[in-house]
NUNU-281634 format. One record per residue (C-alpha): x, y, z; residue number from 1; chain. Coordinates in Angstrom, 3 decimals, padded with zeros to 6 digits. Layout:
! residues N
u_v_w_num_chaine
X_Y_Z_NUM_A $
...
***
This chain:
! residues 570
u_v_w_num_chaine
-042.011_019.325_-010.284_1_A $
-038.647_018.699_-012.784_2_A $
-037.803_015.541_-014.287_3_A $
-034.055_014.995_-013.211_4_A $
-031.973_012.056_-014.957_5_A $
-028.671_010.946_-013.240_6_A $
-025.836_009.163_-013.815_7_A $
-022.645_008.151_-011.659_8_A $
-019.535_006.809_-013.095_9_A $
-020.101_003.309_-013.629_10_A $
-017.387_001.064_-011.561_11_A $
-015.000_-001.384_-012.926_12_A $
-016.198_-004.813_-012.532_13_A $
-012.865_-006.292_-011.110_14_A $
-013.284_-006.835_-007.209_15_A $
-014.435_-004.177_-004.280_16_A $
-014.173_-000.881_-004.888_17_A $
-012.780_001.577_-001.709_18_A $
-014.211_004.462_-000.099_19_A $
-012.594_006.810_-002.520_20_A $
-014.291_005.433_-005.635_21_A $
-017.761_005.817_-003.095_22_A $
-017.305_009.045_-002.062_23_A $
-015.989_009.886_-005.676_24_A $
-019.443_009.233_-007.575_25_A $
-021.950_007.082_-006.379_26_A $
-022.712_008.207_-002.863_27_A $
-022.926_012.361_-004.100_28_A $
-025.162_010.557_-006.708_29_A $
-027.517_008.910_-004.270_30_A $
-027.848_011.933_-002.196_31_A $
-028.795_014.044_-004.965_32_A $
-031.437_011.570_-006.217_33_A $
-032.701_011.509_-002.328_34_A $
-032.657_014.803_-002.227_35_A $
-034.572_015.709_-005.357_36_A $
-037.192_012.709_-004.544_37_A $
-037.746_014.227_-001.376_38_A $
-038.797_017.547_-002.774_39_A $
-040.912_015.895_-004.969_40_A $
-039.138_016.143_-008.238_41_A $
-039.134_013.103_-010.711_42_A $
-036.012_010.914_-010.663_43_A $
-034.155_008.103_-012.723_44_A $
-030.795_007.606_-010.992_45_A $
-028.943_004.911_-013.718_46_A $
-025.870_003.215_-012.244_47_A $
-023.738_-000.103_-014.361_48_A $
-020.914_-002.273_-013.895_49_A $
-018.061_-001.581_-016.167_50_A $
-017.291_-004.954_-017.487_51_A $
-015.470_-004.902_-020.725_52_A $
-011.526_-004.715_-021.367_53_A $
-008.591_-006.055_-020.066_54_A $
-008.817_-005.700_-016.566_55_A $
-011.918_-007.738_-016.727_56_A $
-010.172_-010.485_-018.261_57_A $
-007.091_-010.536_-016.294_58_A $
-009.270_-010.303_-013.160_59_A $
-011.177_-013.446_-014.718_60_A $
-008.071_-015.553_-015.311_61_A $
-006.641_-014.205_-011.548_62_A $
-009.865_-015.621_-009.800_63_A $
-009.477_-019.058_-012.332_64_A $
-013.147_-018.818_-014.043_65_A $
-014.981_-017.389_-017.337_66_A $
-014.758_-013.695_-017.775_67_A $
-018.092_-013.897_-018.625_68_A $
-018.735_-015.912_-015.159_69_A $
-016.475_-013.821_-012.963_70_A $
-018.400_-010.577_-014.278_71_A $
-021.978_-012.248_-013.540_72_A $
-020.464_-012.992_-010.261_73_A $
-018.909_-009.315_-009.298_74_A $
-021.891_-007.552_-010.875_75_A $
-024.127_-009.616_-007.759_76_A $
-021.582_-008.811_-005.136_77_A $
-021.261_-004.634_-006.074_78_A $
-024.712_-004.757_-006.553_79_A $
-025.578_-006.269_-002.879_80_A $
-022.485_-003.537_-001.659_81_A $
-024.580_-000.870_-003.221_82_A $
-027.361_-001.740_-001.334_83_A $
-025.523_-001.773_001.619_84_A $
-024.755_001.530_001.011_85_A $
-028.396_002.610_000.336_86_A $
-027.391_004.163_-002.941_87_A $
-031.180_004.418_-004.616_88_A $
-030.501_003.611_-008.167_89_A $
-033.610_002.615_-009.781_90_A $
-031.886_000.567_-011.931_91_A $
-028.065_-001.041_-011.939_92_A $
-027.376_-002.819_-014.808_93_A $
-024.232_-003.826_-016.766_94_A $
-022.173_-002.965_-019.730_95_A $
-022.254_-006.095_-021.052_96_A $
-026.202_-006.378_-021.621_97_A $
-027.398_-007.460_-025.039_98_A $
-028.911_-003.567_-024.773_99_A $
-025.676_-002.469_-024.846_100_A $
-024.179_-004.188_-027.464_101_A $
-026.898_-003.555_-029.742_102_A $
-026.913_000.433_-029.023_103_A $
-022.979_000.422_-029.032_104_A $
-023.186_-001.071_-032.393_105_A $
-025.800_000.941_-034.071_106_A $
-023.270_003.902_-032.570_107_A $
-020.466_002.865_-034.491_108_A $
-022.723_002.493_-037.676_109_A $
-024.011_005.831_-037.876_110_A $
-020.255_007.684_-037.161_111_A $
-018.880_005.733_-039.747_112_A $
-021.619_006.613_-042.269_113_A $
-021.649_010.533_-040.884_114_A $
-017.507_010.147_-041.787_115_A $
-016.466_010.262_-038.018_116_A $
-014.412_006.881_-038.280_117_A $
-011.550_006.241_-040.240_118_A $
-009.089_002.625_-040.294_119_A $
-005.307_002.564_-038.965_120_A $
-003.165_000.261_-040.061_121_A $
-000.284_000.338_-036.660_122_A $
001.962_-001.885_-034.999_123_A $
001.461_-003.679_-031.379_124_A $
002.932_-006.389_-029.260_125_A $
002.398_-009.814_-030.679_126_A $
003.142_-013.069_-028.317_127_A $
003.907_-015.825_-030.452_128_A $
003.556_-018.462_-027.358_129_A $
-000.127_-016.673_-026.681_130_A $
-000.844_-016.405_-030.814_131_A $
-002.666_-013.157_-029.820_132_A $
-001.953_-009.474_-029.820_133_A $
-001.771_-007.792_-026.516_134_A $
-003.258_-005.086_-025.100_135_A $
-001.187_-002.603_-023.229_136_A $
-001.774_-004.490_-019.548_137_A $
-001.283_-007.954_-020.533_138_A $
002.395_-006.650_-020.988_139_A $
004.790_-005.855_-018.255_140_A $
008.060_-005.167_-017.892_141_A $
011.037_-003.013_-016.068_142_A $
010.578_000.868_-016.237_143_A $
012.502_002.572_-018.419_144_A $
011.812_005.550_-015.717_145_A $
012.103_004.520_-012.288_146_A $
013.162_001.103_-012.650_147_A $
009.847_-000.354_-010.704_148_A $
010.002_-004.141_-012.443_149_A $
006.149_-004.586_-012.965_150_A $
005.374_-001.694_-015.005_151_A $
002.427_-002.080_-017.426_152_A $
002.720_-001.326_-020.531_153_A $
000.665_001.973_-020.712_154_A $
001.493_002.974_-017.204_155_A $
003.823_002.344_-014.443_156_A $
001.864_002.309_-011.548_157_A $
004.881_003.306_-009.039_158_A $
006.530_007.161_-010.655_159_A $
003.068_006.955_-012.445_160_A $
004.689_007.779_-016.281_161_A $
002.588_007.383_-019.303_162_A $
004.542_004.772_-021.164_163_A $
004.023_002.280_-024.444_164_A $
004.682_-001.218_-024.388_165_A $
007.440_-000.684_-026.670_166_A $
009.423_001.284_-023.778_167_A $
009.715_-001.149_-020.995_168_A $
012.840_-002.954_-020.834_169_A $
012.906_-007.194_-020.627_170_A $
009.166_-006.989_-021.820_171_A $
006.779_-009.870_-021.133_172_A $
003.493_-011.229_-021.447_173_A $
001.343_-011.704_-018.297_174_A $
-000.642_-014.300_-019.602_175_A $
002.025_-017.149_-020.665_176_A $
005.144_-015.110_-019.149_177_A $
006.455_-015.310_-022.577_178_A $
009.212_-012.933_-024.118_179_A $
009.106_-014.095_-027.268_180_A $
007.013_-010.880_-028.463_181_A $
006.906_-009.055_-031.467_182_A $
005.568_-006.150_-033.031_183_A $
003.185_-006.982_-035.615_184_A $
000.744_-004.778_-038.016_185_A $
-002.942_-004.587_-037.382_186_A $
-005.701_-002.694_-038.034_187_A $
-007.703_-000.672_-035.895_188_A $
-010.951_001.570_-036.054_189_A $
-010.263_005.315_-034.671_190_A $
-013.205_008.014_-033.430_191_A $
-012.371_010.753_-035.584_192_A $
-012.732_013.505_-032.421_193_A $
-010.426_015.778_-033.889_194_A $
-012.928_016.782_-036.683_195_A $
-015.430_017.568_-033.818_196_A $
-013.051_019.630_-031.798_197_A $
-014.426_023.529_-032.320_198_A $
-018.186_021.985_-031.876_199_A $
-017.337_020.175_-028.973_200_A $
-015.586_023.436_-027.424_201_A $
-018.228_025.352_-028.442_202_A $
-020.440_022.836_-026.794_203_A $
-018.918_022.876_-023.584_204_A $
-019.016_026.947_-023.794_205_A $
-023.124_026.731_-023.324_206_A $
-022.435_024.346_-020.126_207_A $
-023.560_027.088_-017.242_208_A $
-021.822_026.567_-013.907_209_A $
-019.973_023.551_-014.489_210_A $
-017.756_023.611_-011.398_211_A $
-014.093_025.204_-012.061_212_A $
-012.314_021.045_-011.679_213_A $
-014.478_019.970_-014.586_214_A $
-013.904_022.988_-017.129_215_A $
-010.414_023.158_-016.024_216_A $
-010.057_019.599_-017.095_217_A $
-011.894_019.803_-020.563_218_A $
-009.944_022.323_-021.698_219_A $
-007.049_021.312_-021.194_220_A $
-007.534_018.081_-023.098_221_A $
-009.189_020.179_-026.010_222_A $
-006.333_022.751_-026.098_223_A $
-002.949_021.677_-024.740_224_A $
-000.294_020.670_-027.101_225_A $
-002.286_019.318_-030.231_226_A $
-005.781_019.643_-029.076_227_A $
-008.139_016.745_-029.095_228_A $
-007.050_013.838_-030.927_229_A $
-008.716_010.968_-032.965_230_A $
-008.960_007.642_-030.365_231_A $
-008.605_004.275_-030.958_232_A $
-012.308_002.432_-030.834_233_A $
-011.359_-001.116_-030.524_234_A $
-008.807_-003.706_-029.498_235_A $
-007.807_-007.054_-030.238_236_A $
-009.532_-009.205_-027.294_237_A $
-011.752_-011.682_-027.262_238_A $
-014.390_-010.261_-023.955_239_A $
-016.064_-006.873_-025.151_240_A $
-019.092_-006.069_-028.156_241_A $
-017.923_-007.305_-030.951_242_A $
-017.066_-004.988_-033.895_243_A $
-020.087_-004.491_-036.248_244_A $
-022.024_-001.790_-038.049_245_A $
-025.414_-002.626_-036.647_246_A $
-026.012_-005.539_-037.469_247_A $
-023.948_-006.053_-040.234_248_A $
-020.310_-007.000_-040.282_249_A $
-017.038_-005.036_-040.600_250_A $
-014.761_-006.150_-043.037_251_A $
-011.450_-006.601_-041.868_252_A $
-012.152_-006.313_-038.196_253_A $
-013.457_-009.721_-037.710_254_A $
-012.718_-011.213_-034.396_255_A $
-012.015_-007.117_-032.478_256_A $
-014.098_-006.064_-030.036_257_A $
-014.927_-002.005_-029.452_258_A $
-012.450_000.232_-026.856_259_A $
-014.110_-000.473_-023.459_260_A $
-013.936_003.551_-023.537_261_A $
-016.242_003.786_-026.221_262_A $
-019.041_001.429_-025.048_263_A $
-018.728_002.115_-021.187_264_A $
-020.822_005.481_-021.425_265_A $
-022.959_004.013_-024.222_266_A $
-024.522_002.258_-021.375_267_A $
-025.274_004.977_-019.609_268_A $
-028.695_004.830_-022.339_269_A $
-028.253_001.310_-022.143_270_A $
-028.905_000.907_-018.893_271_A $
-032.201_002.975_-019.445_272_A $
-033.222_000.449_-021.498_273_A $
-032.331_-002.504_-019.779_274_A $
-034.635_-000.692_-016.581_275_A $
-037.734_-000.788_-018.990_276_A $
-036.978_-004.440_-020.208_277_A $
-036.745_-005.540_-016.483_278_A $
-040.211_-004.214_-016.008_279_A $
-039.237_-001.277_-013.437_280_A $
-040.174_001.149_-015.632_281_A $
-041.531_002.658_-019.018_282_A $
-040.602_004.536_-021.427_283_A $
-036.580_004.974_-020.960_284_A $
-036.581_006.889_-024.358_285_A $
-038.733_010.250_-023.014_286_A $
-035.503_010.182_-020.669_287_A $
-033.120_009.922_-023.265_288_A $
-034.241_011.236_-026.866_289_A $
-035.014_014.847_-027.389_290_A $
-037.389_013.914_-029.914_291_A $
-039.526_011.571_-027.418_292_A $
-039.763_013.764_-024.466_293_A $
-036.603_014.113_-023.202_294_A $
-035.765_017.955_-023.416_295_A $
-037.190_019.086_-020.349_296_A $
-035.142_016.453_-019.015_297_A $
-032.207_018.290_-016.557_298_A $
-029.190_015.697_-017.150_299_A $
-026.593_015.332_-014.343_300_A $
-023.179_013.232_-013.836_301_A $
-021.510_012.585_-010.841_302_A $
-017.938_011.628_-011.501_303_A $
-013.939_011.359_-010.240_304_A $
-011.472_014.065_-011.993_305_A $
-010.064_011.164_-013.964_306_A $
-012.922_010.384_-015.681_307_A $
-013.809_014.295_-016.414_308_A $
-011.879_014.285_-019.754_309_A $
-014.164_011.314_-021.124_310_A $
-017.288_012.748_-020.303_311_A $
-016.587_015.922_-021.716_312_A $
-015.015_015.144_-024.569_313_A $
-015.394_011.254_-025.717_314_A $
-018.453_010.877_-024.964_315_A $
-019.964_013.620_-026.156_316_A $
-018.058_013.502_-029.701_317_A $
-020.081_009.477_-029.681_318_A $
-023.450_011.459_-029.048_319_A $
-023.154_014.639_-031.057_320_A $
-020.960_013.493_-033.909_321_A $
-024.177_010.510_-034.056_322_A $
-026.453_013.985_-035.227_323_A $
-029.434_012.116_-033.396_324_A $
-031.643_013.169_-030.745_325_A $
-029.870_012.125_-027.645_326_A $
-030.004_013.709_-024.486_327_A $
-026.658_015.492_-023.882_328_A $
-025.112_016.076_-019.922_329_A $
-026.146_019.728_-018.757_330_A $
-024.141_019.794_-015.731_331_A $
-020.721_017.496_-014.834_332_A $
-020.444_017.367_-010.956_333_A $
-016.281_016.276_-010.957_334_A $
-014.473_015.232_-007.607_335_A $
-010.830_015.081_-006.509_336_A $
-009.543_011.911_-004.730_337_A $
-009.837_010.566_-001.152_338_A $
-006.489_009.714_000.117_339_A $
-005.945_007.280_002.793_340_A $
-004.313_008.477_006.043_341_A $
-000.918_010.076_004.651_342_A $
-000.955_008.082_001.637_343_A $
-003.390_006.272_-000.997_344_A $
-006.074_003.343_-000.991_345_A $
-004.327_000.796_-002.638_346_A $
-005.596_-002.808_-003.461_347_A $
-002.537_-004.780_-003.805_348_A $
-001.076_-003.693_-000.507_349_A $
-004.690_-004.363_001.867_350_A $
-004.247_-000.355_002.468_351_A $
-007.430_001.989_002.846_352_A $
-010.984_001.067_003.872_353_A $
-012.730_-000.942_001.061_354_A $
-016.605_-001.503_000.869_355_A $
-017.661_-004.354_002.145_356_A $
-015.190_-003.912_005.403_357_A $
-016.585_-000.396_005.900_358_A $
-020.083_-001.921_006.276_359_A $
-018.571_-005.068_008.406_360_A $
-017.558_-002.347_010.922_361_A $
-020.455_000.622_011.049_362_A $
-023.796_000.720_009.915_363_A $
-023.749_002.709_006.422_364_A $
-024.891_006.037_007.664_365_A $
-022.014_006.119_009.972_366_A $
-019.857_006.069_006.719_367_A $
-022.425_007.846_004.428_368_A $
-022.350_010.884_006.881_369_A $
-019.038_011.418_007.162_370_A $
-017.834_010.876_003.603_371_A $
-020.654_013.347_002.406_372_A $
-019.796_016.051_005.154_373_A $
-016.072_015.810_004.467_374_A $
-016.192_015.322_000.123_375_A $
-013.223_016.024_-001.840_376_A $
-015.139_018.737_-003.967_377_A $
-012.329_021.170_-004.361_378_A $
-009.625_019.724_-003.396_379_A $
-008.253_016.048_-002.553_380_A $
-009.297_015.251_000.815_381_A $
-007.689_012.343_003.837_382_A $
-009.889_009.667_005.302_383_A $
-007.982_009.187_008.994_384_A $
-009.728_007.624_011.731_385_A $
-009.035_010.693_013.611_386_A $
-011.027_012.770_011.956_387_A $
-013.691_009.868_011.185_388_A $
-014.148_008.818_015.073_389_A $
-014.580_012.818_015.914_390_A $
-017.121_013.703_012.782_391_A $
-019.359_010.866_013.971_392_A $
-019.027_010.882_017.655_393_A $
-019.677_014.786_017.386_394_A $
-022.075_015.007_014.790_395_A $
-024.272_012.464_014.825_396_A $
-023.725_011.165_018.471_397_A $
-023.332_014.139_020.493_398_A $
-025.571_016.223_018.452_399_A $
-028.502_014.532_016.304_400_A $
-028.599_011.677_018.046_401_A $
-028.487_013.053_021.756_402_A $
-031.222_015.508_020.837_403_A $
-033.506_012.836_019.821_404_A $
-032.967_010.366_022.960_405_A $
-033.167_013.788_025.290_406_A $
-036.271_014.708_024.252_407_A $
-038.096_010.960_023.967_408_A $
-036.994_010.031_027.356_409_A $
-037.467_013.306_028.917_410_A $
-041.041_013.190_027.919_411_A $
-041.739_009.587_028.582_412_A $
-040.511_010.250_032.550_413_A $
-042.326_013.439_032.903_414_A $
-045.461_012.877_030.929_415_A $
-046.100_010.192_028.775_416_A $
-045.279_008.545_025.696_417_A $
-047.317_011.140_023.629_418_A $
-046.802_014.378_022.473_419_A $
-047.809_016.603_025.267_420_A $
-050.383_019.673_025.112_421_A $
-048.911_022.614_026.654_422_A $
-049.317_026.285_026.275_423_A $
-048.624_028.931_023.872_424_A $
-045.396_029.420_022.145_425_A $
-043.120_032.829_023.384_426_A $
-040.299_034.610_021.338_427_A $
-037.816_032.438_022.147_428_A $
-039.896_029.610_020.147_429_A $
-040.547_032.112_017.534_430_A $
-036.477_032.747_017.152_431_A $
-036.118_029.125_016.971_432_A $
-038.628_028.632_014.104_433_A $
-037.406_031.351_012.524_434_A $
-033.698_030.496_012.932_435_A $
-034.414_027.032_011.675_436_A $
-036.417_028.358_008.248_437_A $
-032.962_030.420_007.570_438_A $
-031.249_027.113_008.187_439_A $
-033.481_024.744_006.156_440_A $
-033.080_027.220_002.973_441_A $
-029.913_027.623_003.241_442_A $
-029.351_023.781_002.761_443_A $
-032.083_023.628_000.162_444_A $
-029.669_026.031_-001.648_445_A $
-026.914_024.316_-001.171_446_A $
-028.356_021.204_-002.075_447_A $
-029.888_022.648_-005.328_448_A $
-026.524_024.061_-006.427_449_A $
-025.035_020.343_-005.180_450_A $
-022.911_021.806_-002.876_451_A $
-022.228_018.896_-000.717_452_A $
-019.920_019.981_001.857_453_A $
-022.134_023.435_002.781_454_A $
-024.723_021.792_002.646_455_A $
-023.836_018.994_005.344_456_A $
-022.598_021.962_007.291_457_A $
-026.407_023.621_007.328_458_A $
-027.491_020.290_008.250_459_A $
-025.697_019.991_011.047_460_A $
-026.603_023.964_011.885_461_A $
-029.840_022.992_011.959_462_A $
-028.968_019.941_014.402_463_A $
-027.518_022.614_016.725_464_A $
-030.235_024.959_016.710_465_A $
-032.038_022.376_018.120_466_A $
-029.819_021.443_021.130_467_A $
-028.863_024.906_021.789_468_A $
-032.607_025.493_023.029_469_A $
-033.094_022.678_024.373_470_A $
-029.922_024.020_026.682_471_A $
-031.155_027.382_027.103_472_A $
-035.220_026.759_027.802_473_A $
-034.187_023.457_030.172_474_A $
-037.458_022.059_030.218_475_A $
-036.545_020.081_033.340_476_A $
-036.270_023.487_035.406_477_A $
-039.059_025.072_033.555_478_A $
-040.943_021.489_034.775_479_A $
-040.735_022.645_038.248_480_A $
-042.225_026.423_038.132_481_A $
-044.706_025.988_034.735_482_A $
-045.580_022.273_034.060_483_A $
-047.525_023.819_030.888_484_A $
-044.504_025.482_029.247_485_A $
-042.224_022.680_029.895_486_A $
-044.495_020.431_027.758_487_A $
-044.998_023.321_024.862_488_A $
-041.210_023.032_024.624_489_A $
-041.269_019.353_024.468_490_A $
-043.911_019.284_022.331_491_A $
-041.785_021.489_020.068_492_A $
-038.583_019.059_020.255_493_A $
-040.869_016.105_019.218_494_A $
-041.771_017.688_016.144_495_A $
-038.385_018.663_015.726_496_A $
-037.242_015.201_015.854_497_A $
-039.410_014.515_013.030_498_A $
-038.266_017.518_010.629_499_A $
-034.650_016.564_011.245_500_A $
-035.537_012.614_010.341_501_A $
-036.931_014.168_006.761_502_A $
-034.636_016.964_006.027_503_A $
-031.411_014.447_006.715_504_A $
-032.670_011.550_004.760_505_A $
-030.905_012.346_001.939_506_A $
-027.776_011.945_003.876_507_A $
-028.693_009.033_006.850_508_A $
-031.501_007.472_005.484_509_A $
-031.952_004.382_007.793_510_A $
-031.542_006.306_011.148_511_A $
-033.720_008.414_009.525_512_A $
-036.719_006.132_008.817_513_A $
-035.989_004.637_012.790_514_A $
-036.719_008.078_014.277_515_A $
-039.597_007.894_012.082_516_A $
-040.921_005.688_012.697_517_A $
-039.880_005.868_016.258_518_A $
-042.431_009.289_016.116_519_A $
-044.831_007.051_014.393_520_A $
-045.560_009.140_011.712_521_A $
-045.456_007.997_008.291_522_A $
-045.583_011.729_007.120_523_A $
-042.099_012.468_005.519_524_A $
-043.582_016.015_003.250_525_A $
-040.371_018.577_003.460_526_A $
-040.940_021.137_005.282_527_A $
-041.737_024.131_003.061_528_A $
-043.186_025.661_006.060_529_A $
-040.937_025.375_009.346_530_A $
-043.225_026.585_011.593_531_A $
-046.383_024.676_010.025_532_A $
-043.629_021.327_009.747_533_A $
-043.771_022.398_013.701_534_A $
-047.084_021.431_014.476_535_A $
-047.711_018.402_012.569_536_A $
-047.147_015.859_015.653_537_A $
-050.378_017.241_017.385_538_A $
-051.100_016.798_021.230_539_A $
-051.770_012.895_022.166_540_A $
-049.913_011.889_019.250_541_A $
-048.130_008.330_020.454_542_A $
-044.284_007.478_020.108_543_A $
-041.899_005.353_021.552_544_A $
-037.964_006.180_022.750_545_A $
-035.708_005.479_019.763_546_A $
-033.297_002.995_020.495_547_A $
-029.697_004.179_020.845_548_A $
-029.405_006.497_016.549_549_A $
-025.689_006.434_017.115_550_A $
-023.166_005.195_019.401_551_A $
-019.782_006.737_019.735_552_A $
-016.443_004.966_018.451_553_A $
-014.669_004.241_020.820_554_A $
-010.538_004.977_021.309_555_A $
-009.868_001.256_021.145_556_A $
-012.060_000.621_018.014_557_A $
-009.983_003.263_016.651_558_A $
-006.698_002.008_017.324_559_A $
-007.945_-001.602_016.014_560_A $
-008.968_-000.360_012.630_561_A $
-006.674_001.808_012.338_562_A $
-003.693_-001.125_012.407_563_A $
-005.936_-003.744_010.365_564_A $
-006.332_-001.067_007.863_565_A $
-002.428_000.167_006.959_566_A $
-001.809_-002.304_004.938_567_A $
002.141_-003.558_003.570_568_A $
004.353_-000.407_004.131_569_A $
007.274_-000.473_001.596_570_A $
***
């Protein structure tokens, strides 16, 4: 048995996130954690909401309340989403907790004494109407690119250019709508990464088998154009951890609170903390601290491309540059995007699939299933209902779930509603159970080297396997000539049933626990041992006919969601 900590990039607090941001962390998370619980390792899966920084507050002032309300608020409604989902985190807690701030804090402290933060004296956008700085998106303005008249101002959001506030044209501010702005001189704190550049790279060089995206990523960051620069640590708002050293104060930087980038993955420990101090576990430093425990811990992220370059670098310039005993990532599991049929999920124009409507529509594992099988691991990948209708009316319809109601209701009609006694196994049994053992390691491999898409393909090998001898020994011929082999080969089935409910768990974990506990079996040990995993529904063993595991979408269904779901076209 391992001990196996894991994280998922923690999602922005301000409203519902889409299938993309699922499929693009939290969900290859989950099934990890499942997977690894299932095999009997030791697990904390650690998951937050991200609830500092602008957004936050201009999300807050949007919906009319208290950022500090509205956050509360959202944290409860992702957190009821996530369970939804099933995602297993043992603990989801939020950036915002007094854990945080204090841990954040004592951060800050010990870089500055260890020389790792230095003050900047710079201009930014001052709103005399507001009497307040502002941050780069509480200004927009016209392009100076494209023209698009609500650029922000570090990014227009339609040609996509970086951009200051400084270069949009007829600049405003979005909180009073004021253009009576200025630039003004401040001072700001700044993470000194470049002195931490050559241990950082040389950091990253003693990663083994980060996946290609991820390295690809991190390197370019720490080597194109001027190599890894020193990053601005806080901002001029009133919503984040305020800037201290511990808990003493910072002269001159009354009143700032820290760069939400710089306390977001701070919270990743946090939120070990906060787990202890809600009483669901103990002892969240032997996960965290090298010096308490925490080095035969195996340390895994799961994470979208664009947050790759933060997690590589940023983050782990907070924790090494510290020179304490934290645990450090060993392995950076990076996505590419989901698009949305032909185009991209977008919020403002009610485009893509978004969380709460998925599980309005289909149970979860209906959308667990198919995001998993079809992950954007390397390359971006399309959500189309297309493809969606076919991978679950094929999958887990035709295949899984047919298997499972063929073989309950066969036996029920023909013997009983207990696992029948039957003769001897033949060869054609024997190929089965050894045709399934090739199967089953192959997605332990898979699994174990967290590669999702393979693996979901195994899975659904094994589902074949299944049905293609049900097809070829046709137990309802073989009924006819030799009542006693029909029921070995049913008897065989029902224990199948039960091997494919634990084995695809990690992936459909509620139609899981129905076959389950449809077989009546509480007995969910992996199946090191196919042919032994074969046997463990004896003769006389009771269950009842599942009810329906998974119906098939239907054309119409299709066509409906697919017209609710396209959204404003330009």
């Amino acid at each position: 048995m391992a001990r196996h900590l894991i994280t998922s990039a923690i999602p922005y607090i301000n409203g519902i996130k889409h299938l993309g941001n699922l499929v693009g962390s939290q969900l290859p998370a989950d099934l990890y954690a499942r997977y690894l619980r299932a095999r009997g390792h030791e697990v904390l899966y650690l998951c937050a909401t991200d609830e500092h920084g602008t957004p936050a507050e201009l999300a807050a002032a949007k919906a009319g309340k208290p950022v500090a309300d509205y956050c509360a608020e959202m944290h409860e409604v992702q957190a009821e989403i996530a369970k939804g989902f099933r995602l297993s985190f043992d603990h989801f807690g939020r950036s915002s907790s007094e854990q945080n701030k204090r841990l954040t804090q004592h951060f800050a402290k010990v870089l500055d004494e260890r020389g790792l933060i230095r003050e900047v004296s710079e201009t930014q956008m001052y709103s005399k109407a507001d009497g307040r700085f502002l941050p780069d998106r509480y200004i927009e303005g016209t392009c100076p690119a494209c023209g698009f008249e609500s650029a922000r101002g570090d990014q227009c959001d339609n040609c996509t250019k970086q951009l200051d506030p400084v270069d949009l044209i007829n600049p405003h501010s979005t909180i009073s709508g004021s253009t009576d702005l200025e630039m003004r001189e401040t001072k700001h704190l700044y993470l000194r990464q470049s002195a931490m550049k050559d241990q950082i790279e040389e950091w990253i060089d003693t990663r083994e088998g980060w996946p290609i995206l991820t390295t690809s990523i991190a390197k370019k960051w720490l080597n194109d154009g001027d190599g890894l620069q020193d990053r601005g640590i806080t901002r001029d708002l009133d919503w984040g951890v305020p800037v201290q050293k511990g808990d003493d104060p910072w002269p001159g930087m009354e009143g700032k609170v820290f760069y939400v980038w710089f306390d977001a993955p701070i919270e990743y420990i946090a939120c070990g903390q906060e787990w202890v101090d809600a009483g669901k576990g103990t002892d969240w430093e032997r996960w965290w601290r090298t010096d308490k425990g925490a080095d035969d811990v195996r340390y895994t992220q799961f994470m979208g491309k664009d947050n790759v370059p933060f997690h590589t670098l940023s983050f782990p310039v907070t924790i090494l540059g510290s020179g304490e005993p934290w645990k450090l990532v060993d392995y950076i599991k990076s996505f590419n995007y989901l698009n949305y049929d032909g185009g991209q999920f977008s919020t403002s124009r009610g485009r893509g699939v978004f969380m709460d409507q998925a599980l309005e529509i289909l149970p979860a594992d209906y959308w667990r299933w198919w995001l998993l099988a079809n992950v954007p691991e390397t390359s971006d990948a399309e959500f189309t209902w297309e493809n969606f209708q076919h991978g679950v009316n094929k999958d887990l319809a035709d295949v899984l779930g047919n298997f499972a109601s063929r073989v309950t209701k066969f036996c029920r009609s023909k013997f009983s509603e207990a696992v029948p006694q039957g003769g001897e196994q033949g060869p054609r049994e024997l190929q089965l159970i050894a045709d399934l053992t090739a199967k089953v390691r192959e997605y332990e491999a898979h699994m174990e080297a967290i590669e999702i898409r393979k693996a979901a393909a195994a899975l659904r090998g094994a589902w074949v396997l299944g049905n293609e001898y049900l097809q070829e020994v046709a137990p309802w011929s073989t009924l006819k000539e030799d009542p006693a082999q029909a029921a070995m080969q049913i008897r065989l089935a029902l224990n199948l049933i039960r091997l494919y409910a634990v084995i695809s768990a990690p992936f459909i974990p509620d139609a899981c626990a129905d076959l389950l506990k449809a077989m009546q079996t509480e007995d969910d040990s992996w199946p090191t041992d196919v042919a032994a995993a074969l046997t463990l529904l004896p003769a006389g063993h009771a269950f009842t006919v599942p009810d329906v595991t998974f119906r098939k979408i239907t054309d119409d269904e299709r066509a409906e969601w697919q017209q609710r779901f396209a959204g404003k076209r330009d």
